[in-house]
C-alpha positions in Angstrom: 0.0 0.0 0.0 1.4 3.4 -1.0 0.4 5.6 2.1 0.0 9.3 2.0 -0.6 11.9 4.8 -4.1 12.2 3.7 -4.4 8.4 3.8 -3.1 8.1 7.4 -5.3 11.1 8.0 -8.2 9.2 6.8 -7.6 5.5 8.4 -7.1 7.2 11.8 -10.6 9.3 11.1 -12.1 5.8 10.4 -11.0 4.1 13.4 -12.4 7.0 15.8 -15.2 6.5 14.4 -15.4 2.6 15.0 -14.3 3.6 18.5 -16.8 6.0 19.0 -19.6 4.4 17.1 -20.3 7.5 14.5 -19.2 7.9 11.0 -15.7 9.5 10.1 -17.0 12.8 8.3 -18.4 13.6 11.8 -14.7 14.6 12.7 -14.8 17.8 10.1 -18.0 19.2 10.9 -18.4 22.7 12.1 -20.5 21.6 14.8 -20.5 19.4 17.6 -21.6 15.9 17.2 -22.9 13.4 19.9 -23.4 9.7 19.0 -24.4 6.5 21.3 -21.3 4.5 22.7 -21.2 0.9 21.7 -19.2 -2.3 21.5 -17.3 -2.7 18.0 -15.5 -6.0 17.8 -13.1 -3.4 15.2 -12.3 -0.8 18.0 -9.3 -0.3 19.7 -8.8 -4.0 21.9 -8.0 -1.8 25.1 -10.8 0.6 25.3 -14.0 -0.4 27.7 -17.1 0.6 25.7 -19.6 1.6 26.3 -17.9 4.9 27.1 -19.9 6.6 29.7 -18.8 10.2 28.2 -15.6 10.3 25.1 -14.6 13.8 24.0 -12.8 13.2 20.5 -11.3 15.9 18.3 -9.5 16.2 15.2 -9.5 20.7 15.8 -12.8 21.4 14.2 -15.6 20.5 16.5 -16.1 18.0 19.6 -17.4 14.0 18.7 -18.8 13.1 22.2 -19.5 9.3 22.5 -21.8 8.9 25.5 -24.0 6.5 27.4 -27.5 8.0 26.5 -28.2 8.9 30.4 -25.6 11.2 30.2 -26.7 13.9 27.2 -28.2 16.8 28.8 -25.4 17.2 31.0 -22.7 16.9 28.1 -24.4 19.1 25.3 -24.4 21.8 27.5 -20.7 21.2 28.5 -19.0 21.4 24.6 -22.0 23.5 23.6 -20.9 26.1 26.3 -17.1 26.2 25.4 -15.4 26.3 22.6 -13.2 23.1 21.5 -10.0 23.9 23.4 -11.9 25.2 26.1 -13.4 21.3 26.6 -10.6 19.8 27.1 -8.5 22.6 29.9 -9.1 23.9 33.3 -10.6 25.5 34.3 -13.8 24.5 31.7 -12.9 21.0 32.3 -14.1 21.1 35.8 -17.5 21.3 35.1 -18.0 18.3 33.1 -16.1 16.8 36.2 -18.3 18.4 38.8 -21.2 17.1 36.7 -20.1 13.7 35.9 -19.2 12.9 40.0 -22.8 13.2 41.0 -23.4 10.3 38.9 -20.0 8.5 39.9 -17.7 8.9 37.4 -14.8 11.7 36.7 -12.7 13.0 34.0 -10.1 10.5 34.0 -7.8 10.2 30.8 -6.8 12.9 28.6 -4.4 12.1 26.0 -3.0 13.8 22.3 -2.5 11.5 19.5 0.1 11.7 16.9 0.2 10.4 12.9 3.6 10.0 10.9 4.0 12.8 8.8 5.9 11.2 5.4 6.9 14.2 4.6 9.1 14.6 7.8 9.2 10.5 8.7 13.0 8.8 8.3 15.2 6.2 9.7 17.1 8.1 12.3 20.6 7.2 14.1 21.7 6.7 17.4 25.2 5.6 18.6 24.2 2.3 18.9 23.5 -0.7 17.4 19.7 -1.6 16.8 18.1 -4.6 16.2 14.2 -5.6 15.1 12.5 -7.8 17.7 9.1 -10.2 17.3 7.1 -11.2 19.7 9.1 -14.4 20.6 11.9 -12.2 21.8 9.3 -10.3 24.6 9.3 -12.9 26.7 12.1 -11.3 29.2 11.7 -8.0 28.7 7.8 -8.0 30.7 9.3 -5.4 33.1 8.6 -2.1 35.1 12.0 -1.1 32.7 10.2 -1.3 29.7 6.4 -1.0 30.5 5.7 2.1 27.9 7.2 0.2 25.2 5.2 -3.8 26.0 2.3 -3.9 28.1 2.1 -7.5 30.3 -1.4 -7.2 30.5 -2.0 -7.5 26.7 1.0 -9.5 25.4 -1.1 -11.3 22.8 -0.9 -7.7 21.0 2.7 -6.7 21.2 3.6 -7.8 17.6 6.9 -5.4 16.8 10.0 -3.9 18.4 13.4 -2.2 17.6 16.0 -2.7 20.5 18.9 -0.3 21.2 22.1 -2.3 22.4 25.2 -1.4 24.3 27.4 -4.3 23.2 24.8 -7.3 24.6 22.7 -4.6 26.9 19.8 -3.7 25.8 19.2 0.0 26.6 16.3 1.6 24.7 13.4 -0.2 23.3 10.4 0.7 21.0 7.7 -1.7 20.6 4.0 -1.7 18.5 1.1 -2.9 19.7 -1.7 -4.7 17.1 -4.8 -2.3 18.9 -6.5 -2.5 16.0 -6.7 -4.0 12.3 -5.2 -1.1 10.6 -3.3 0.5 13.4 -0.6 -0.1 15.5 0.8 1.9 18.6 3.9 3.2 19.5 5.6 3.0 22.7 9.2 3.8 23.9 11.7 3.4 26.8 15.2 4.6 27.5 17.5 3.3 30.3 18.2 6.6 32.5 21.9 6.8 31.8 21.6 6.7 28.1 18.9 9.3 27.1 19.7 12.4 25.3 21.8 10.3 23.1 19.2 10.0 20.2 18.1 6.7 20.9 14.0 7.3 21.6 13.5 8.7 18.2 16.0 6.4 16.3 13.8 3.5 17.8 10.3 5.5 17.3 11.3 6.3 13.7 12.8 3.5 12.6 9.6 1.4 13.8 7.2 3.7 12.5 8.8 2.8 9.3 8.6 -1.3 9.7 4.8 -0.4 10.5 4.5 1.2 7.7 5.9 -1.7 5.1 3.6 -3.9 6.8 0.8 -1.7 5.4 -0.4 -1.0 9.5 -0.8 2.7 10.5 1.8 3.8 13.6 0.2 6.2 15.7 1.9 7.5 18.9 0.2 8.7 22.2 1.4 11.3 24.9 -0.4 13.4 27.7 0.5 16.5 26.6 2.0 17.4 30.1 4.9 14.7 29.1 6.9 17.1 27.4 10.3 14.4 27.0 7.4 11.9 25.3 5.8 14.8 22.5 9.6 16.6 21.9 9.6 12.5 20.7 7.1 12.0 19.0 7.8 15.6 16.5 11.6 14.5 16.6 10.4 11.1 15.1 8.0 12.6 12.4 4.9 12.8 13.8 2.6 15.2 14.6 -0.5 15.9 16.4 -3.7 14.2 14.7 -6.5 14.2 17.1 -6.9 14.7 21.0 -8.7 12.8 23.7 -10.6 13.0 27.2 -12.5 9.8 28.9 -14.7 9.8 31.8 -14.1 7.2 33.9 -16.0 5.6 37.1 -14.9 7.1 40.3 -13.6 3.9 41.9 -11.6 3.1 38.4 -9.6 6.5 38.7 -9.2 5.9 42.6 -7.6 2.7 41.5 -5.5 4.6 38.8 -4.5 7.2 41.6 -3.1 3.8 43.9 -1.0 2.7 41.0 2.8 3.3 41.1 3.6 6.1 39.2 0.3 8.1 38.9 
């Protein structure tokens, strides 16, 4: 397959809109859209759908994917702010305030990136780099490199690119299979070796092996990880759509328990 931007541009519109259970044009209207959350056996494997409350947007308007309980309250929250507005404090915190009386809260919010071929090339680190499978994981199911595998969905880590220091590995990117025509990028460096080049010699250089196995990369940051996003435009990509999911109270109590949050 011969990808271009506007191609990427359009398979990443049309797995939103599995996700969110609406059609893809509903990303470049002028106006605000809200559609009925449902299961899709074709949407991202880790998302829990029904989504009680999904703000999605590619920069023009707002596609909220909601439980149908849940309307009134969030047509009068992204038809009171503007787009930007949705997804900031101190807006934000009235969706929040609104969604806790019914037990849930604003939970994850997230920016999205898309290779930009224009931009998108193998780059070099000082060391050497080697492409892994999924029979080469097995070990490497650690805290070290949880952003680049994730334990709790081996089945769909199908791709990585190790950095080595003679036999040590110390930087690995790997891809995830989250959906049919996507897969996800994630990255970690060994402390000692960063600002060395390797992150976006791996991100790049997988981004390309994604793409000659006709799959769409796509890369994910919070935009508050600044190291993660200077990656991520370093490596060739560039913002594509943004994110915010509400969540059920006890489900970001748990997050908030976790190591690291």
């Amino acid at each position: 397959m011969d990808f271009t931007n506007k191609s990427i541009l359009q398979i990443a519109l049309q797995q939103s809109a599995m996700d969110a259970n609406c059609d893809a044009q509903d990303f470049m209207q002028e106006k605000n859209i809200i559609v009925t959350s449902a299961a899709n056996p074709r949407a991202r494997k880790y998302l829990k759908l029904p989504f009680a409350c999904n703000l999605i947007s590619y920069g023009k308007n707002i596609v909220a994917s909601i439980t149908e309980k849940y309307r009134p309250v969030v047509s009068e929250y992204i038809n009171r702010f503007s787009v930007e507005g949705c997804f900031e404090t101190p807006n934000l915190h009235v969706l929040n305030d609104a969604m806790q009386k019914e037990g849930f809260r604003i939970c994850f919010m997230a920016e999205y990136f898309l290779p930009d071929l224009k931009f998108l090339k193998a780059l070099d680190c000082p060391y050497e780099l080697k492409l892994l499978h999924s029979g080469d994981f097995a070990p490497l199911y650690t805290d070290t490199w949880s952003n680049a595998l994730c334990e709790k969905r081996r089945e769909l880590d199908v791709l990585g690119i190790g950095a080595y220091d003679g036999t040590k590995l110390v930087g690995l990117a790997g891809c995830s299979a989250d959906c049919d025509t996507m897969w996800q990028i994630g990255v970690d460096v060994l402390l000692p070796y960063r600002r060395q080049n390797i992150a976006c010699a791996l991100t790049s250089r997988l981004a390309l092996e994604i793409l000659e196995r006709e799959k769409v990369p796509f890369y994910c940051a919070a935009w508050s990880n600044i190291k993660s996003v200077r990656n991520a435009v370093k490596s060739g990509f560039r913002p594509a759509w943004i994110e915010m999911t509400v969540q059920s109270a006890s489900f970001v109590e748990e997050m908030n328990q976790r190591k690291g949050h």
